[in-house]
Z-matrix of the N, CA and C atoms (Angstrom, degrees):
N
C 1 1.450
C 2 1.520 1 112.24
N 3 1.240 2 110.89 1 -36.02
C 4 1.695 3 112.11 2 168.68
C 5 0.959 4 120.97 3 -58.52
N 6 1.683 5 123.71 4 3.38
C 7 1.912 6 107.64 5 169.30
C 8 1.633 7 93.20 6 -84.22
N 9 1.386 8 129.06 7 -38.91
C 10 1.226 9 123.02 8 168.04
C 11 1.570 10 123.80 9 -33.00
N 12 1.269 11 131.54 10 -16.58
C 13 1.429 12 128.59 11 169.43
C 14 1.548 13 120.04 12 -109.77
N 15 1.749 14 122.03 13 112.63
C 16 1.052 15 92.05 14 -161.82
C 17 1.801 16 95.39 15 -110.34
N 18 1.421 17 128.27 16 178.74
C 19 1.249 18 133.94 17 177.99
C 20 1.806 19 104.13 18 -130.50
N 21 1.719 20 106.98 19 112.92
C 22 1.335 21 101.15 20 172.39
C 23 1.692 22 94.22 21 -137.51
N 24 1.451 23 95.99 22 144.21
C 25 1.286 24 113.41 23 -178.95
C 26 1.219 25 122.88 24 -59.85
N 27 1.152 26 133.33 25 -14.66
C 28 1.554 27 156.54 26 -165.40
C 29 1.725 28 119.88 27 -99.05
N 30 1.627 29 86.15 28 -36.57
C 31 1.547 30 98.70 29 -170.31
C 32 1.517 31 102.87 30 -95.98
N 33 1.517 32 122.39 31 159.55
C 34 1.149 33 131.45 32 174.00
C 35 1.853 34 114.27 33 20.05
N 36 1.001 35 111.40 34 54.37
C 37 1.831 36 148.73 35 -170.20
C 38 2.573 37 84.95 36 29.38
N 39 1.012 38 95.11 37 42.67
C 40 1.628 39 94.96 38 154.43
C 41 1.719 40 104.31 39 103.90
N 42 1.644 41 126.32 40 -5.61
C 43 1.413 42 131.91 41 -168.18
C 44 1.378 43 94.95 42 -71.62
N 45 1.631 44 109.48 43 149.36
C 46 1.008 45 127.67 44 168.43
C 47 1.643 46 120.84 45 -36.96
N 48 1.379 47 147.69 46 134.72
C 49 1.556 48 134.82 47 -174.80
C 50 1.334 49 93.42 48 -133.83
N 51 1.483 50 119.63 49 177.10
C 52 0.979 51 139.62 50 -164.59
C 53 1.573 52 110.26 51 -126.55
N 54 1.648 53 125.43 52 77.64
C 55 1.224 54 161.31 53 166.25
C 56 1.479 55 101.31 54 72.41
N 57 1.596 56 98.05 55 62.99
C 58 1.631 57 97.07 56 167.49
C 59 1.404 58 97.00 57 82.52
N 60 1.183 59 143.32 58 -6.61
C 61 1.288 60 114.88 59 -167.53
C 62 1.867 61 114.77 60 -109.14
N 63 0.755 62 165.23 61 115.31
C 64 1.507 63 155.35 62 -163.21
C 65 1.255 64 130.64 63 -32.47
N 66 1.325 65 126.57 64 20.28
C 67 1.128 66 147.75 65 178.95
C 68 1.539 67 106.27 66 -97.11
N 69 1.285 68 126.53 67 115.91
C 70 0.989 69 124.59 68 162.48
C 71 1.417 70 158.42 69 -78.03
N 72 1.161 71 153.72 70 47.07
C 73 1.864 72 150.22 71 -127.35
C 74 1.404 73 86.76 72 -23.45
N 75 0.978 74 175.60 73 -49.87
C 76 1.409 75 143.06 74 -124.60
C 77 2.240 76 81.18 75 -113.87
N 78 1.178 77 124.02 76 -30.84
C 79 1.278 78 134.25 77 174.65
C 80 1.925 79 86.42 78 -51.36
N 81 0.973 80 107.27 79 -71.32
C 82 1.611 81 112.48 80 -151.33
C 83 1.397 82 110.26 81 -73.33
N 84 1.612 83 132.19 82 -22.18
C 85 1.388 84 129.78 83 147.12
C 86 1.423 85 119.04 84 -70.06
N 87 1.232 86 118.91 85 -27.48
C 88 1.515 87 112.42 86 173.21
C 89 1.547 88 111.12 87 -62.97
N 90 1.596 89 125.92 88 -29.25
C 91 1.481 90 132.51 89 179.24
C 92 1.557 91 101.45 90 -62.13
N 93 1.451 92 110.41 91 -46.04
C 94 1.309 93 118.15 92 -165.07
C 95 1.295 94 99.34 93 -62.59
N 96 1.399 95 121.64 94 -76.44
C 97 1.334 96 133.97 95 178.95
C 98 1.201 97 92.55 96 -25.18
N 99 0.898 98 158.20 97 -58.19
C 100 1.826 99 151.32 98 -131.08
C 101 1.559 100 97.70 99 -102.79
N 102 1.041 101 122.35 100 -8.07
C 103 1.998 102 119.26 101 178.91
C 104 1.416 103 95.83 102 112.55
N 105 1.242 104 128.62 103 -18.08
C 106 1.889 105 117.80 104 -174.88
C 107 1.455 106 86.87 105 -55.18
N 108 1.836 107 78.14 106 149.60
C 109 1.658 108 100.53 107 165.63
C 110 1.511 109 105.76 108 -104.12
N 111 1.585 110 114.64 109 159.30
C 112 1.299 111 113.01 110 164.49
C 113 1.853 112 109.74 111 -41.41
N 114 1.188 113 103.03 112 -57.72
C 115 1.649 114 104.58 113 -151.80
C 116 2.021 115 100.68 114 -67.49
N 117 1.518 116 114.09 115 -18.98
C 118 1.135 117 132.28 116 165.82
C 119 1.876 118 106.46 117 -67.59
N 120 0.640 119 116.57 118 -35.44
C 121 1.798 120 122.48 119 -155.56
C 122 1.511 121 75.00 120 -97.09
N 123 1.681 122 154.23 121 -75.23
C 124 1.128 123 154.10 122 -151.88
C 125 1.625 124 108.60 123 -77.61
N 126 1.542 125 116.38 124 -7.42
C 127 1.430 126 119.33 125 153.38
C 128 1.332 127 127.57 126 -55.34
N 129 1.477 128 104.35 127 -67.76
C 130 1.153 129 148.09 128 155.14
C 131 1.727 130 114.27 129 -17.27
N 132 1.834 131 99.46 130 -68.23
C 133 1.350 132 106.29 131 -163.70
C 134 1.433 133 80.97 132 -113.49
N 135 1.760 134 120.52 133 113.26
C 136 1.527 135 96.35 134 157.77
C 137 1.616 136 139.24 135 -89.70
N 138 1.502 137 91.13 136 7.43
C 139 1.514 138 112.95 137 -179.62
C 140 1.462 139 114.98 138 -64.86
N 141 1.122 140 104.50 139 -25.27
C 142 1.106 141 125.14 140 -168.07
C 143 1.368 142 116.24 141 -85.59
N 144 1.932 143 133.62 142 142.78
C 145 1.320 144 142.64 143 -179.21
C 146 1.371 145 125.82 144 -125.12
N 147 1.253 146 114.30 145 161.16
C 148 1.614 147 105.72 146 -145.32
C 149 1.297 148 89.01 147 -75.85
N 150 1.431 149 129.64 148 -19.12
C 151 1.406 150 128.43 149 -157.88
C 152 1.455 151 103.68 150 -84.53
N 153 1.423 152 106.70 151 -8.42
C 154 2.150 153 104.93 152 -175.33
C 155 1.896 154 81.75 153 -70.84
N 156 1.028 155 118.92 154 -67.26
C 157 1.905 156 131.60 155 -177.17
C 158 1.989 157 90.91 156 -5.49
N 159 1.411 158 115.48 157 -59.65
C 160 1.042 159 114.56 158 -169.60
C 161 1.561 160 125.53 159 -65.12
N 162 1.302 161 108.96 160 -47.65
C 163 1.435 162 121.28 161 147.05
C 164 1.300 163 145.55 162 -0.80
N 165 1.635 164 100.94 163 -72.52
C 166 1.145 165 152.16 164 -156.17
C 167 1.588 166 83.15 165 -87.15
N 168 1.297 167 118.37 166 -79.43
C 169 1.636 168 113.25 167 -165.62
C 170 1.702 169 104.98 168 -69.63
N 171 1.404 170 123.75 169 -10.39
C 172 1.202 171 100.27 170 -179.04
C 173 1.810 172 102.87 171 -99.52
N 174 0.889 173 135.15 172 -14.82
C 175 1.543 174 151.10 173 153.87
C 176 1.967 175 112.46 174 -35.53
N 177 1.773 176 95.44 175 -46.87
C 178 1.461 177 112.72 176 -173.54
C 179 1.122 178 106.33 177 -73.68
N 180 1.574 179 108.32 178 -44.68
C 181 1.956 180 121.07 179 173.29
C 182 1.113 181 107.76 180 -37.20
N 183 1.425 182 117.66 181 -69.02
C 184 1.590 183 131.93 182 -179.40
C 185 1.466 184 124.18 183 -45.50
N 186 1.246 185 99.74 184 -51.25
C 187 1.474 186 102.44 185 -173.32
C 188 1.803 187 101.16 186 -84.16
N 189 1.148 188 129.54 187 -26.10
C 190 1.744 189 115.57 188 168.02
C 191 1.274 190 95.98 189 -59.44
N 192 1.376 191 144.60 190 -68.44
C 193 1.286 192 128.76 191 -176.61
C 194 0.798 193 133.75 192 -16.52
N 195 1.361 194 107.40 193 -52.19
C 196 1.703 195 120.10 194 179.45
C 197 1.723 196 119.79 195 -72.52
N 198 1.437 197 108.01 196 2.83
C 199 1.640 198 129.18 197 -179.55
C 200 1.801 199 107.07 198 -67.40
N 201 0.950 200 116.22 199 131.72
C 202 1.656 201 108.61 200 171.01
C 203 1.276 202 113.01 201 -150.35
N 204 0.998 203 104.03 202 129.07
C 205 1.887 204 137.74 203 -152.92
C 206 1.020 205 100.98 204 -84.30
């Protein structure tokens, strides 16, 4: 699922995106956070695939890990 996130220095000043496209994971949990639904957020964005959803939360997994208290 991690080829699904890509990182370019150019784009969105270097944040994680969602396969090249300008959408950002921290963009697509902030929808969530706010009450969007997946099938709402893929209305919305039709560029977008249900399989980034998976991505996205396993990307978030990773990087809380890396959190230290």
């Amino acid at each position: 699922m991690m080829e699904r996130i890509t990182i370019e220095p150019g784009k969105r000043s270097g944040q994680p995106c969602i396969r090249g496209l300008r959408i950002t994971v921290w963009d697509i949990l902030s929808w969530l956070a706010a009450g969007m639904s997946e099938r709402e957020i893929l209305d919305d964005y039709p560029e977008l695939e249900s399989e980034d959803f998976r991505a996205v939360y396993e990307f978030a997994a990773r990087m809380g890990r890396r959190v230290a208290l």
